[in-house]
Structures are given as C-alpha cells and as structure tokens.
N, C-alpha and C positions, 0 to 999 in steps of 0.2 A: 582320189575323190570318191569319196561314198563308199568308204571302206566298212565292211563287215564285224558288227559285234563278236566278236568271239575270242575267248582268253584261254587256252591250253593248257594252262594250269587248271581249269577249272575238271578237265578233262582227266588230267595225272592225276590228281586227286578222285576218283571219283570209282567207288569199291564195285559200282553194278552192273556198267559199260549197256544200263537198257536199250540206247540207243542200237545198239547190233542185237543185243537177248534178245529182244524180245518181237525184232523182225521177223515177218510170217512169210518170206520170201526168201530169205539168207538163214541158214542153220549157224552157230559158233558154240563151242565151249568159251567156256570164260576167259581163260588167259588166251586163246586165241582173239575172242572179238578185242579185248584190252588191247594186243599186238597189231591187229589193223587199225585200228582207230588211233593210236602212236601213228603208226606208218601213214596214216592221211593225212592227220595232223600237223606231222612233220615235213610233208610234201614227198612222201615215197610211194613207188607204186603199193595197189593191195586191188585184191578180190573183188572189191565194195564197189570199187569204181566200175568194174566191168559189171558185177551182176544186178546192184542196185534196179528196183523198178520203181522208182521218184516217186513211190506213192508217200513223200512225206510224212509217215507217219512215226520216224524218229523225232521227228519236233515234237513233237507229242508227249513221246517217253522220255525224252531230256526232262529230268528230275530239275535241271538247275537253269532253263530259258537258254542253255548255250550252241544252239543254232548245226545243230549236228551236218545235217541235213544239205544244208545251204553251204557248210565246208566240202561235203561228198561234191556237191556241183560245181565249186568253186575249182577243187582238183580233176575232175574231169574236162573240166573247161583249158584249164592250166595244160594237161599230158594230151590233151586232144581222141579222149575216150568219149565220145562221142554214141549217145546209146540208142540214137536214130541213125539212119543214114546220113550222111551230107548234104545230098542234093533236097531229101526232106526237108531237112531243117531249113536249108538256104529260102528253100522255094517258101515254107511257111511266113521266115520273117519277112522276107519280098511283102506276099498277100497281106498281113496282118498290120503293116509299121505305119504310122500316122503318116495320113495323106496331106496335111497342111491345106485342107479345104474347108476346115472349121469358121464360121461365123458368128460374132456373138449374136447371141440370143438373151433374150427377158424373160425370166423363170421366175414362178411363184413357188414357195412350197406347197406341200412337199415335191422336193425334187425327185425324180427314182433314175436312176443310172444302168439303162439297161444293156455297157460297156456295147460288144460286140454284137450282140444279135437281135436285132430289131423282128425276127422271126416270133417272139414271143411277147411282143408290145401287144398283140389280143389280149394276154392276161392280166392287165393293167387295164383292170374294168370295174365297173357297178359302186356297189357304196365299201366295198374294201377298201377303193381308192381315191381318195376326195381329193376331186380336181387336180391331180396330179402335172406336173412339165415331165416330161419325159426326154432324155439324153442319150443318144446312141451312137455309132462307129468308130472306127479306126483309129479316130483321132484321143479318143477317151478310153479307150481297150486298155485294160490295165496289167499286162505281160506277164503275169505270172506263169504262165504256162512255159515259159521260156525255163522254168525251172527243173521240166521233164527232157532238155534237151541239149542240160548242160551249158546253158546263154545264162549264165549271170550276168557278161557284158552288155547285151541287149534290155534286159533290167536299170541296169547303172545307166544304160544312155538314154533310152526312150522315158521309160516311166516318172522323171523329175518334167519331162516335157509332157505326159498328159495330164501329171499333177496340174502343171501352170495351167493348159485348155482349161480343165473343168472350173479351177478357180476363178481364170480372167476371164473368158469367154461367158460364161454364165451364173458362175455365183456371186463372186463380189459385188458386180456390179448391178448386183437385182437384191442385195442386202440379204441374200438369203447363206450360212454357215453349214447348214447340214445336206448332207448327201445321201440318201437313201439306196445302199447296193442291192437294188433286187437277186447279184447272183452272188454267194459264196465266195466267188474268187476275188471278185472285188472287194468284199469288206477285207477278207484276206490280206489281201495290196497293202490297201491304204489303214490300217489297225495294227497288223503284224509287221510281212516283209518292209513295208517304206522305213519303218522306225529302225528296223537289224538292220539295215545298209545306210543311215544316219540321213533318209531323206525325208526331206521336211514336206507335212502335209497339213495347208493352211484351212483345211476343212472339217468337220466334224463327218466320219463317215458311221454309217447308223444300218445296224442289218436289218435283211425285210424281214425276218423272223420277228425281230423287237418292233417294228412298224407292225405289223398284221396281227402282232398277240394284242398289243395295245386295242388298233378297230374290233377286233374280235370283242374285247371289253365291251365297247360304244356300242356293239350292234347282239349283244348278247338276247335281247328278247326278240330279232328275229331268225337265229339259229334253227334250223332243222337238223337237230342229230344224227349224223350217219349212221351209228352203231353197227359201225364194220370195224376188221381186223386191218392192219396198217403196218406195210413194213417200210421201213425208210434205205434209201440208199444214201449213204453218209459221205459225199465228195471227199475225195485229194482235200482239198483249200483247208475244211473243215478240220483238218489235224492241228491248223494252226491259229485256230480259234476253238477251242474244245470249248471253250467257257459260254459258248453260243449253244449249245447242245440243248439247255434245259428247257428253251424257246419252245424247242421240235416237241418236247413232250407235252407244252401248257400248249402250244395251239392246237393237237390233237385232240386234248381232254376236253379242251371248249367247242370245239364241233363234235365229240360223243364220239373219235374215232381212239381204240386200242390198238398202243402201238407194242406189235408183238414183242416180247423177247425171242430172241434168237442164236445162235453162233456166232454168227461174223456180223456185228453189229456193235455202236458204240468206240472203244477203242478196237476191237476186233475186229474192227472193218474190214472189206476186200474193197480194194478199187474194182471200176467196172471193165476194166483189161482193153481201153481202149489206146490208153498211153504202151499197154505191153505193145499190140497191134504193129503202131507206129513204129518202135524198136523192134520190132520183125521177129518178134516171141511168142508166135499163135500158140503153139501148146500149151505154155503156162499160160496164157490169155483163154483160151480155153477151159485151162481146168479151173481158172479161177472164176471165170464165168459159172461157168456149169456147179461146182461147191455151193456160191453164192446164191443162185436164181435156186438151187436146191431147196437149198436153208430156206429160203423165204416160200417156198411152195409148202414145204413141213410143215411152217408155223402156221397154216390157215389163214394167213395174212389175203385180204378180198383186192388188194392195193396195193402198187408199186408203186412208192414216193418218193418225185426224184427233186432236188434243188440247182445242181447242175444240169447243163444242157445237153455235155458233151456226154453224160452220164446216161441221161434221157435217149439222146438219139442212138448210145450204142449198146444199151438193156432193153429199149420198151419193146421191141417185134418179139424177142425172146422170153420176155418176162409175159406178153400176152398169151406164148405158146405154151407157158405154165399155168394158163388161168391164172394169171396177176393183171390186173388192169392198169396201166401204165397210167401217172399222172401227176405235172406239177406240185408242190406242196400248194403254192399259190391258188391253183387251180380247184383242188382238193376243197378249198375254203368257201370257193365260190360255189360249191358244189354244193353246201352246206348254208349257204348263204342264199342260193337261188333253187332249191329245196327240189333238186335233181334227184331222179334217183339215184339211191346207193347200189354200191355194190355187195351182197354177203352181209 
C-alpha cells in the first residue's frame, strides 16, 4: 500500500546520473555514481546510504521526476542505515505523531495551516491576512521530516491519517477546498511527496508564497519600500517544489527588497546543517554553516530570509553575528507593510 513511483529503467537509461553529479556533499565520477545508483536501486549496499545528508536536493536534479531521493530512504530504511541515532529518532516520532485529540472545527477561508508550530501564529497578522482560520498541531503535522531519518514508513502510516484530519475535521464540512501551507514543507507533503507514494489528497493545497504575492497585489499602494539587500535561505522541502521559487523573487520586488545573488543559493543551495547536527556530523554541519552565512555576509545582503522554522531557529543567532538580521519572509512583508524600519 502506498507504494513509491519509481521505474528503474528510467534510471539505466539515463546518460547524467545528476542525481549523485551533481551533489555538494558526495563527490563521484561518472561511472562510479552510475555503479551506486545500480547498487541502490537494485537493493545493494553503496556509500549513499551511509553519507547522504537528506538534503533532498536530488529531487531536484532528477532530470526525469524519478524520485531518486526517496529511493536513498527507502533503502536505508530497508538495511537499517539509519543516519540519526535510534533512540533520536524513536524519541522524535513519540513527540511528533498525532495525538487523536483533534476536534472539528468551522473554518472560513482562507484557511492557513500552520502544521506544527503554533510559535509563529503572531505572523499571521494585519491586512496581509484577511480574516484568516488558522490550523495547528500534531495531529495535522505533515511528516515529512521523517524523510531525514530514513522513516518512509512513518510517512505511508501517519500522513494518509493527517490527510483525513484536515479534510474531515475542518474543511469539508465548512465547504471550504483550499488549504493555505504557510510552511514549505507542507505544501511540499501535500503537492509532491503525497502524489510519489500514490496518496490521495482531497484538498487543493496553495503556497503562502502564491497567497502573499497575490495580497501584496491588493495592498500595493500602501507598500513602504524596503530598498534593502535580501538573502534567502532556500529549505530542504523547497527542492521539491522548485517551481515555487519564482514567488520568492515577485514578493521581494513588490516590497523594493534585492534579492542578492550569491553562491549557494537557488539550486546551489546549502541546507542550514541542522539535520547534519541531528546525524552527529558537526563538522560538516559546521563548515556548511560557516560557507553559507559567509556567502550571504559577502553579498551585502541587510536580511536573512528564512521560510522554514527549523531553518530560522538554527541560522538566526548566527546570521545576527554576521550583521544579517534574521527574519520571516512573511514577516519581511509586514515589515513593508507596517512601514518599519528597514534595514541597510
């Protein structure tokens, strides 16, 4: 049940093997990455599975939509390569796994789904957000993260059960179809991964990127230009919706903010080494910190722009001690909106 798009042939065919090239964590020559990616494929041990750091970002480079990524996790899941600790991991899905305390509720659009952390429900403020319902916990947490920890199974089992919460519990029966992900990894879920593991999702899920560029439209003549430099910090999730990208650059423009060019940005992203952390790889969590917060201090950028949270809470002290001011994109908006000063 809920078995994984993926065709092998698609792979043996396939002259560029981008998905290992062009990794910024894994080094191969050619007919080496070709040889492990056979070897995954085929369910044999390889390299990949031990060094991979889940930053997803073969999804990405699959030239052909064929789920490279989520095969890696699949076979560590299967050999028991595990790239956290166990007692981690265990302890994680404990805290995280729907509590079965859900209630329905009566929702008006827009709905915004602010999955697991009601910590950032302040931002969901002022006339960016009309009248908004807002939806949050455990029970609607949408597990993708299970995918840095080698839990595809915790995927296949939880995630068709918060599918059902958000539907029965609060949308159907308030006639409302769309679901507003304010975080990344949610639109992520329910757009990407739900549809590659063949699970059904009877909702229209709608990024806050496409919600906030739209208001941004409605509320254009009371914008305050920032006319600051802007560097983004591109989440994990975002590998598997690139097609969301161009959002990040039209809501920018519409509040007066430049968003730097840089290094490691766009497809050349760095995760923000919070997942390295977790699999007990400080040094490269380190030097990937340190490259990144680099790059972004170089560019002049006056702003650190995160969309993820987990991103936020484990760059923003860091990024402050760059002179980067740490801040929501959401946030960013409002800032522009309620004609705060800028920064730079």
């Amino acid at each position: 049940m809920y078995d994984l798009n993926f065709d092998p042939a698609i792979c043996e065919s396939c002259d560029t093997c981008d998905c290992l090239m062009r990794c910024q964590y894994m080094k191969f020559e050619l007919e080496e990455a070709k040889r492990e990616k056979a070897n995954i494929n085929n369910g044999k041990g390889s390299r990949v599975l031990r060094e991979c750091a889940t930053c997803y970002a073969c999804e990405e480079y699959c030239p052909n939509g064929n789920h490279p990524f989520y095969v890696i996790v699949e076979r560590q899941e299967e050999k028991g390569i595990l790239p956290a600790p166990a007692p981690i991991t265990r302890q994680q899905i404990l805290m995280m796994k729907p509590k079965g305390t859900i209630t329905p509720m009566k929702v008006t659009a827009p709905v915004i789904d602010m999955c697991y952390f009601p910590m950032l429900n302040g931002s969901i403020r002022g006339p960016l957000y009309e009248n908004p319902s807002i939806i949050v916990g455990s029970d609607v947490f949408c597990n993708i993260m299970w995918l840095h920890f080698a839990r595809n199974s915790v995927i296949r089992d939880q995630l068709p059960r918060v599918i059902d919460n958000i539907w029965h519990y609060y949308l159907r029966d308030s006639g409302v179809d769309e679901l507003i992900c304010f975080h990344d990894e949610c639109y992520a879920t329910f757009a990407r991964l739900a549809p590659a593991f063949n699970i059904d999702v009877p909702f229209k899920p709608v990024h806050v990127f496409e919600y906030i560029s739209g208001r941004l439209d409605l509320l254009k003549d009371t914008i305050k230009p920032l006319n600051a430099r802007v560097a983004y910090q591109r989440p994990c999730s975002n590998r598997l919706i690139p097609e969301t990208q161009h959002w990040v650059d039209e809501i920018f423009s519409k509040i007066g903010a430049e968003h730097v060019e840089r290094q490691y940005d766009r497809e050349n992203a760095l995760c923000c080494g919070q997942v390295l952390r977790a699999h007990q790889r400080e040094e490269i969590a380190d030097d990937v910190q340190n490259r990144n917060l680099e790059d972004m201090k170089a560019s002049g950028a006056a702003y650190c722009v995160f969309n993820c949270p987990v991103c936020m809470v484990t760059l923003a002290e860091a990024a402050a001690g760059k002179g980067l001011f740490p801040i929501h994109l959401s946030d960013l908006c409002q800032v522009a909106l309620e004609g705060e000063a800028s920064k730079g």
